[in-house]
C-alpha positions in Angstrom: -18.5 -32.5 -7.5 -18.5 -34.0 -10.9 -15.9 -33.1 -13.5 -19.1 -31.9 -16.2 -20.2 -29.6 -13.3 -16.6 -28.6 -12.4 -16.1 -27.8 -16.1 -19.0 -26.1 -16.5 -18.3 -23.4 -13.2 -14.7 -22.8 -14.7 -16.6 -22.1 -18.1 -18.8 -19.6 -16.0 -15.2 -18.4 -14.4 -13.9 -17.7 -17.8 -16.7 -15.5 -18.6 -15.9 -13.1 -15.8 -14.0 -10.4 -17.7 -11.4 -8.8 -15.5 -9.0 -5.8 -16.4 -5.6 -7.0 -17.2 -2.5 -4.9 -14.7 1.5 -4.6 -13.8 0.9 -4.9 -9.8 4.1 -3.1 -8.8 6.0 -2.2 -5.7 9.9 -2.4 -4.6 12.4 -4.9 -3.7 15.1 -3.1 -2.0 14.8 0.1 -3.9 14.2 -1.7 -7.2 11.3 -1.7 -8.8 9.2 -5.2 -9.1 6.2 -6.1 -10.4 4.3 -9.2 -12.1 1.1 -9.6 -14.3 -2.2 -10.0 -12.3 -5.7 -8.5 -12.5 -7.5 -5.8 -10.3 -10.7 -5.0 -9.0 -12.3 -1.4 -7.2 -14.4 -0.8 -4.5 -16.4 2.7 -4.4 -16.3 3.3 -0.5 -15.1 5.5 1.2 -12.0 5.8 1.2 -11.8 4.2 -2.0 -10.6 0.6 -2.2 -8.4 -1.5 -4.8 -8.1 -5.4 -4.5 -5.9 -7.8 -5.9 -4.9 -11.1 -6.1 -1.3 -12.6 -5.5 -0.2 -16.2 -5.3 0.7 -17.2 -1.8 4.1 -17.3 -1.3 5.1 -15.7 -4.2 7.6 -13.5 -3.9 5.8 -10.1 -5.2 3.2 -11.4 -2.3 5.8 -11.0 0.1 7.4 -8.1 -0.8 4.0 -6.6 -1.1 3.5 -7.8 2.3 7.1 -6.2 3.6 6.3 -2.9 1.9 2.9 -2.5 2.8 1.9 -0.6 -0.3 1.8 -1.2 -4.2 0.8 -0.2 -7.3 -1.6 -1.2 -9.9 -1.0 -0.2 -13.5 -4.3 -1.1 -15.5 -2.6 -2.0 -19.4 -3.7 0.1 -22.3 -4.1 -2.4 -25.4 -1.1 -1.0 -27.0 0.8 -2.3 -23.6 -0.7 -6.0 -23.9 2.5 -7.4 -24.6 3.7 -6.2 -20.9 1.3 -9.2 -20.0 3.8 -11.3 -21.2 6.5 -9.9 -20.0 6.0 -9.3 -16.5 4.5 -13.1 -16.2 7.7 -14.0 -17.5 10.2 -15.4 -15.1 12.4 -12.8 -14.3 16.0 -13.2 -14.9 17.0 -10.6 -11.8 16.1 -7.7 -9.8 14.2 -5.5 -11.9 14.9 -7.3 -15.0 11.4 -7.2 -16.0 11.1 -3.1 -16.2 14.0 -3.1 -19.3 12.3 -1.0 -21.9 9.5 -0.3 -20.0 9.0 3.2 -19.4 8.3 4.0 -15.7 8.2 6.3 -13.2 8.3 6.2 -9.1 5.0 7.2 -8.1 4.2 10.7 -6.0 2.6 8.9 -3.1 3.9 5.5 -2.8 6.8 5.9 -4.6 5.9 2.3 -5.9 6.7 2.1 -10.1 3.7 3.7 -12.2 4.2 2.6 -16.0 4.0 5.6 -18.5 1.0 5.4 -20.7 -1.5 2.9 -19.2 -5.2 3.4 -18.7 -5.1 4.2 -15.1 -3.0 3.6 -12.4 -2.9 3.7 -9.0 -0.8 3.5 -5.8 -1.9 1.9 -2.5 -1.3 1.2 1.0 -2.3 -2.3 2.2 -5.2 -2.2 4.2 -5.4 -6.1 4.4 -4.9 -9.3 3.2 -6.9 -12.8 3.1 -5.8 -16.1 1.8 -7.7 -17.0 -0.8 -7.3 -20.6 -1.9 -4.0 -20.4 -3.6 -3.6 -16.3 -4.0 -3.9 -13.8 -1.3 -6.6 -11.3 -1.6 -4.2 -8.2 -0.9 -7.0 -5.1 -0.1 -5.2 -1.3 -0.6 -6.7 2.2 0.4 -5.8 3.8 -2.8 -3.7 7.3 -2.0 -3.3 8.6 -5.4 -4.7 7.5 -9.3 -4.7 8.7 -12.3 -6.7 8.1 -15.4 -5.0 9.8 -18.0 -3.7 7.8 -19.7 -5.2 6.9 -23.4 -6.3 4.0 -25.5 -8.9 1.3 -24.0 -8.0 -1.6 -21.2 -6.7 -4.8 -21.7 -9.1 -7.8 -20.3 -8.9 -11.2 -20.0 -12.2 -12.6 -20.8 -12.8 -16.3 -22.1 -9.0 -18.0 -21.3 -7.4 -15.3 -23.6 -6.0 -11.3 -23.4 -8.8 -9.0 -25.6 -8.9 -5.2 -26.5 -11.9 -4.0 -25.4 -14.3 -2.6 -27.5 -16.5 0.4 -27.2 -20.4 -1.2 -27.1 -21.0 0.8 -30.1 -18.5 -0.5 -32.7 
């Protein structure tokens, strides 16, 4: 493949926009959780995938729990981007100041105050180049949370913005 063509396909890859989430889950009883994105499935019962670098160690603890959650960032919460893609200095270290809950299902953390969230149980998993495609039957979601979505569109984190403004 030539490097113009290569160029132009990750070009085309930057314009998929993709919802911006915490994917969370536990580490011996403390919460854990790094930046990634998500996507749904409307079957039945209803399906949530991500992605998650192989051999990484949310991958594997993902992996060991067999569930997680995914905590879709309101744009007020863009800056959690940063900090759960952060290395993390320890064991939860990531979650200081971050407002959080144990989820009713799961009991996987849900972040207060994000667009949706969900908790799953992993149905699957499929390498994927570098990242694991990690496939979870969602058992509980909520969408009240307020605000609009976080995306990552075009190499960069954006608001998103109602088709009418």
């Amino acid at each position: 493949m030539t490097d113009d063509r290569l160029r132009t396909i990750r070009a085309g890859f930057g314009r998929l926009a993709v919802a911006v989430a915490v994917i969370t889950t536990l580490d011996d009883g403390r919460p854990h959780g790094c930046t990634g994105m998500a996507w749904a499935e409307h079957a039945t019962p209803p399906l949530l995938l991500t992605t998650l670098r192989a051999g990484g160690h949310t991958r594997e603890l993902v992996g060991a729990a067999r569930r997680f959650g995914v905590n879709v960032l309101s744009d007020e919460q863009q800056a959690y981007a940063a900090t759960f893609a952060a290395r993390s200095p320890g064991p939860g270290a990531r979650f200081s100041g971050v407002p959080f809950s144990p989820g009713p299902t799961c009991g996987v953390p849900v972040l207060d105050g994000c667009v949706a969230a969900f908790e799953c149980e992993v149905e699957d998993i499929y390498p994927f180049g570098g990242h694991d495609i990690v496939v979870g039957r969602v058992a509980w979601a909520s969408a009240a949370g307020g605000g609009r979505p976080v995306i990552h569109y075009d190499g960069h984190l954006r608001g998103l913005r109602e088709a009418t403004e």
